[in-house]
N, C-alpha and C positions, 0 to 999 in steps of 0.2 A: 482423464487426469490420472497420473498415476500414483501407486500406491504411499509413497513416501510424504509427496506434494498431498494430499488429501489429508494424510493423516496430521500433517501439520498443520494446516488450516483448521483442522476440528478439534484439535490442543489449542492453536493461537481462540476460536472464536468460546471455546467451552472457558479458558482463563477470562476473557476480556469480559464477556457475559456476565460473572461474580458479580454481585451487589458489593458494594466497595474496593472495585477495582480502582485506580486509580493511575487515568492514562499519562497522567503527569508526570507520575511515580515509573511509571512504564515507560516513555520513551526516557527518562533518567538514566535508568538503568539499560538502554541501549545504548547511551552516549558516554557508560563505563564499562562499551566494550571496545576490544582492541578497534585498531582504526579499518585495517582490513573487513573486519566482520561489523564495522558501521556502515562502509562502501556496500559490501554484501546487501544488507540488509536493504539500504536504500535501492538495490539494486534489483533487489524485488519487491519493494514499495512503486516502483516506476513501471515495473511491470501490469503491475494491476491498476496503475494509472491509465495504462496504454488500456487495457481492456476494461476498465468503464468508460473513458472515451471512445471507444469503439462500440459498449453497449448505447452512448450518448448519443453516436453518428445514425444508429441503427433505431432509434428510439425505441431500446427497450429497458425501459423503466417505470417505475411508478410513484405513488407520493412517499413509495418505503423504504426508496434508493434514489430520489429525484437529488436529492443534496449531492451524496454523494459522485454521480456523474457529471452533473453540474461544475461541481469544483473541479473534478478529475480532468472536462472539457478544458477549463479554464488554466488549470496544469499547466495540461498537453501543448495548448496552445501558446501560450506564454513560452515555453520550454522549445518549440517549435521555431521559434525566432531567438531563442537567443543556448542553445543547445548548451549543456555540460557535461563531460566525458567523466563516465561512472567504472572506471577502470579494476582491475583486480592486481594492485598492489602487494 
C-alpha cells in the first residue's frame, strides 16, 4: 500500500474510533460535499467493497469482520447484476 493511501486510512480509522463519533454526523457531512468529491469518495467505498468481497470469496474472515464482508458480499453481488457507472465528473 502505499504511502498516501495508508496514511489516510489511519486518519479516516484513528477519527472514526473516538468515543462520540458520530457516523451519522459523518456521512452528513460527506453529502455537503461538492458532488464530484461524493462520486470520489463512493468511488472508493466500492473499492474496498470489492476487496472484502474478495476477502468473502477467499474466506478470510472472522467473527471481527464477518459482518462486514457479509454485507460487502451482498453489495457486490446485488451491484453485479444490476451495475452503476461511478464516473469522475
Amino acid at each position: 500500500m502505499a504511502a498516501a493511501e495508508r496514511k489516510a486510512v489511519e486518519k479516516l480509522v484513528s477519527a472514526i474510533s473516538q468515543p462520540g463519533f458520530s457516523m451519522v454526523v459523518f456521512a452528513d457531512a460527506i453529502s455537503d460535499q461538492h458532488p464530484t468529491h461524493q462520486q470520489t469518495i463512493m468511488r472508493a467505498f466500492s473499492a474496498a467493497v470489492d476487496v472484502w468481497y474478495g476477502m468473502y470469496q477467499l474466506g478470510h474472515y472472522d467473527l471481527r469482520n464477518e459482518g462486514t464482508v457479509f454485507t460487502a458480499a451482498r453489495m457486490r453481488e446485488s451491484l453485479d447484476h444490476h451495475p452503476i457507472p461511478l464516473p469522475y465528473v
